[in-house]
C-alpha positions in Angstrom: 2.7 -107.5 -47.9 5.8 -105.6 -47.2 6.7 -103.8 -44.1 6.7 -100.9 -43.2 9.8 -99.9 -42.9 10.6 -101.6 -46.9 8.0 -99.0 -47.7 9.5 -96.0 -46.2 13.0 -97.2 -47.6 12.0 -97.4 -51.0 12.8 -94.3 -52.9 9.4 -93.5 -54.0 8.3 -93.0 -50.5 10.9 -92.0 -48.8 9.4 -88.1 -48.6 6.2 -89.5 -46.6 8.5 -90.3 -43.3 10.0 -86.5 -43.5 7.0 -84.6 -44.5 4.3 -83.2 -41.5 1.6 -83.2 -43.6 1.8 -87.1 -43.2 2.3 -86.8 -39.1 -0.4 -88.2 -36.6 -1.1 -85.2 -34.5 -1.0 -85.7 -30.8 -3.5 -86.1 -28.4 -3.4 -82.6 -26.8 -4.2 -80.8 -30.6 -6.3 -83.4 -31.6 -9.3 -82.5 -29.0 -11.0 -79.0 -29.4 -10.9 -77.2 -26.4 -14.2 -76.3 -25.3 -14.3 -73.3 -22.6 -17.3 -72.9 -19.3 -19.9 -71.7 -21.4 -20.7 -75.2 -22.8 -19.0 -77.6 -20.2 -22.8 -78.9 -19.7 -22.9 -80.7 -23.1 -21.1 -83.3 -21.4 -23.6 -84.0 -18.9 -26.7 -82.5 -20.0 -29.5 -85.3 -20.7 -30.0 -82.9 -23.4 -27.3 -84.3 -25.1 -27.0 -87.6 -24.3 -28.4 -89.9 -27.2 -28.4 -93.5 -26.4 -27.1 -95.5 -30.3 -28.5 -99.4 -30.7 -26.5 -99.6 -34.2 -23.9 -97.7 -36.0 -23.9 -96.5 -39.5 -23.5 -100.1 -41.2 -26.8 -101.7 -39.2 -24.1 -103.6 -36.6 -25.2 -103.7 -33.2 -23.5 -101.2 -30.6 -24.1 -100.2 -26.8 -22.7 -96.5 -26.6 -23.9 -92.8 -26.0 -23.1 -89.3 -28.0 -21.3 -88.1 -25.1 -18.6 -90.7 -25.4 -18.3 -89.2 -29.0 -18.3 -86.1 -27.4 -15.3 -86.7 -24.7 -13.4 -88.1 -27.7 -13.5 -85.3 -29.9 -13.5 -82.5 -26.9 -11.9 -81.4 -24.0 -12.0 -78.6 -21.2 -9.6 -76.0 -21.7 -7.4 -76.1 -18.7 -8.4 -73.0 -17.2 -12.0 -74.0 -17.0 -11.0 -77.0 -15.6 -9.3 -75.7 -12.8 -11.8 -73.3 -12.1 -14.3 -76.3 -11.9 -12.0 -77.7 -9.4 -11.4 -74.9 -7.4 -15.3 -73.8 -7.2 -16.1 -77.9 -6.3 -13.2 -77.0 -3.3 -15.3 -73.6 -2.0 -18.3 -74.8 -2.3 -16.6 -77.5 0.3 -15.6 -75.4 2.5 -18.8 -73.5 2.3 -21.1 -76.3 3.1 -18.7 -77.1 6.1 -18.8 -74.0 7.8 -22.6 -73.7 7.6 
């Protein structure tokens, strides 16, 4: 097998290495954001399915909301507010 960098030198190819279509995207477009109204799918027992094999019959040991972490984040502003509600509800408790 060649290379990859023969491949992306040879003529035929060379386009692949300079078009965007062909680009990994990164990490912080690759997850959909996903806002407060449905930040308890990721700990909801509700949605937490427990998988003995995968599609091919082969033995695994994961959960759907591993899936769902990978394919989903909390937009920022949620997760500051989630923060900042975990800190009053802090200082709440402490001056009761």
């Amino acid at each position: 097998m060649s290379s990859q960098e023969e491949i992306l030198s040879d003529g035929r190819f060379s386009c692949v290495a300079r078009d965007p279509r062909f680009w990994e995207m990164p990490e912080k477009e690759r997850k959909v954001k996903i806002d407060k109204r449905f930040r308890a799918m990721f700990h909801d027992k509700k949605f937490k399915l427990r998988y003995t094999v995968d599609k091919r019959g082969r033995p695994v040991n994961y959960t759907s909301t591993e899936n769902l972490r990978k394919f989903y984040a909390l937009s920022e502003s949620d997760s500051d507010l989630s923060a900042s509600d975990g800190k009053e509800l802090g200082v709440k408790k402490k001056k009761k």
